[in-house]
C-alpha positions in Angstrom: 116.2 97.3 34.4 119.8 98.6 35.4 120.7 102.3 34.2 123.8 102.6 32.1 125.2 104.5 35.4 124.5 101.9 37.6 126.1 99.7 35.1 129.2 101.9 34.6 129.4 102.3 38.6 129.5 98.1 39.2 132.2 97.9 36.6 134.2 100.4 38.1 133.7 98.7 41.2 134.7 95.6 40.6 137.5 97.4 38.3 139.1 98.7 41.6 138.4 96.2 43.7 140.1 92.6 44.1 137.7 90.2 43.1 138.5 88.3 39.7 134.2 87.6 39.3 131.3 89.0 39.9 127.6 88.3 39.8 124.4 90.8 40.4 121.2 89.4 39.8 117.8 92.2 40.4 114.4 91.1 39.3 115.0 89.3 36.5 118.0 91.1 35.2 121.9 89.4 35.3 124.8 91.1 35.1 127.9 89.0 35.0 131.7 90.1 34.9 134.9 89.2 35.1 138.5 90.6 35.1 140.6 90.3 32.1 143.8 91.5 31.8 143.2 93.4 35.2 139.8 95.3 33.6 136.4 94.2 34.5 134.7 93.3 31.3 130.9 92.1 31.3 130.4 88.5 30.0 127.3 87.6 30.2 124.2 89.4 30.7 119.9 88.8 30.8 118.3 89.9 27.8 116.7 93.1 29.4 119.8 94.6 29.8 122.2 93.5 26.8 121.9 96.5 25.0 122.2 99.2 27.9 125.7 96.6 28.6 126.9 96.7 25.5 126.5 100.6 25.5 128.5 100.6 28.7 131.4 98.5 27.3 131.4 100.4 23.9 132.4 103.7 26.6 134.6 101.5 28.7 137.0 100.4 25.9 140.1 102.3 27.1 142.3 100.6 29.4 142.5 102.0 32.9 146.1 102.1 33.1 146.3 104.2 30.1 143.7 106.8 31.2 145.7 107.1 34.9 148.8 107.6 33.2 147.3 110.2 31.0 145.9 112.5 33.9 149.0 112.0 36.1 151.5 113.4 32.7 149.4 115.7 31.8 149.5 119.0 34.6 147.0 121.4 34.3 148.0 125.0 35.9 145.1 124.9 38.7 147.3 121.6 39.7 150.5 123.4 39.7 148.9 126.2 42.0 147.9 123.3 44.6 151.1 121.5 44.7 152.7 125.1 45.8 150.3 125.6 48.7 152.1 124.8 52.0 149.9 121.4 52.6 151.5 120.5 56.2 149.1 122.8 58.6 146.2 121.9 56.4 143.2 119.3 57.2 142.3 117.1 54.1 138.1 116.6 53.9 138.3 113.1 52.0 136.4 111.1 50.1 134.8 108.0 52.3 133.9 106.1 48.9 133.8 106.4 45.4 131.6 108.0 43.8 130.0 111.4 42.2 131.0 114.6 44.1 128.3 117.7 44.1 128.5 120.9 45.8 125.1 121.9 46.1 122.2 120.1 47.0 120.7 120.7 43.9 121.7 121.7 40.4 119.1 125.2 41.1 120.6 126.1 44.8 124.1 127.1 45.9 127.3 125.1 46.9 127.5 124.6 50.4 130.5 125.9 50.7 133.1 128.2 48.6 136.8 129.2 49.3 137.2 131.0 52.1 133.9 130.0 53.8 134.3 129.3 57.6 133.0 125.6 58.5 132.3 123.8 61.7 132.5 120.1 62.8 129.4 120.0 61.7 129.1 121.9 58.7 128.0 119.9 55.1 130.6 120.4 52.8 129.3 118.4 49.7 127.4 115.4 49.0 129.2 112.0 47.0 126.1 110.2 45.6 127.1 106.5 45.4 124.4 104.3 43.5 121.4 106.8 44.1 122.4 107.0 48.0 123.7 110.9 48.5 125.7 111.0 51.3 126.3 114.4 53.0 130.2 115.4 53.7 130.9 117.0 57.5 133.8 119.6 57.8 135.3 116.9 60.8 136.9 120.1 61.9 136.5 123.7 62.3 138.2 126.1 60.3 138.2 128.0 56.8 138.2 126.2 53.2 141.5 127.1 51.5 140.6 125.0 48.5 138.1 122.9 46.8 140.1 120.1 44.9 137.5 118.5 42.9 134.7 119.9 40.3 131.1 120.3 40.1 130.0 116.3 39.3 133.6 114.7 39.1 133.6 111.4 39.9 136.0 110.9 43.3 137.8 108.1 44.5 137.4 106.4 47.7 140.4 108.7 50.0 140.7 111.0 47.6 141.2 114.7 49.3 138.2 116.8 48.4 139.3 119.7 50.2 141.7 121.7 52.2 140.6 123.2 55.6 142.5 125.9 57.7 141.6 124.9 61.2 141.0 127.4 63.5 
């Protein structure tokens, strides 16, 4: 049987994707969906997983548009700060697909990195876990982290800048 998470992560999915249907079938279990009005809505599932689908829906009532234009009006003071750090000598760590951003390895061990921690090429940054499949995040460069831009758990979008390294 799907998790509501797996659920939630198709719909989103398909939400930013540009397919108008879509169609997962897993022993025994169907999920079907289709865009309306530009939202992927779930319309017709197996019995096994109706109720964990209609959870799922019940939590993805809000229009995307309206939640996007919420977060971009709405300027916290930690976003302020970022927008006044000088950007243009900076490498941006990003995102290679959507998904759930973690710092540490575990919830019981330290992040793998902090501000001001000096990285390698090779150094592990984070991990994005993307249905169950935790992906380890390389530095790409080698330098010192100025910032990171995303929290503990956040879900991140594919290209979106995770963090800002001072290469050496």
């Amino acid at each position: 049987m799907l998790k509501v998470q797996e659920i939630r992560e198709l719909i989103k999915l398909v939400d930013q994707s540009n397919i108008e249907e879509f169609v997962y079938e897993h022993e025994g279990s169907k999920v079907e969906m289709k865009k309306k009005a530009g939202i992927a809505v779930p319309v017709a599932v197996s019995p096994s997983v109706q109720p964990v689908v209609q959870e799922v829906v019940h939590m993805e009532q809000k229009p995307v548009q309206t939640a996007a234009l919420q977060t971009e009006t709405k300027q916290e003071p930690a976003a302020a700060e970022a927008e006044q750090i000088d950007t243009s000598n900076l490498h941006q760590v990003v995102s290679p697909m959507v998904g759930t951003f973690y710092q540490s390895p575990s919830p019981e061990t330290d992040a793998y990195v902090k501000q001001g921690s000096k990285v390698t090429k090779d150094s592990i940054l984070c991990i994005v876990e993307a249905m169950k499949l935790f992906n380890e995040i390389e530095a790409e460069v080698e330098g010192e982290i100025v910032e990171i831009l995303v929290k503990d758990g956040q879900l991140v979008e594919y290209g979106q800048p995770l963090f800002l390294v001072k290469p050496e």
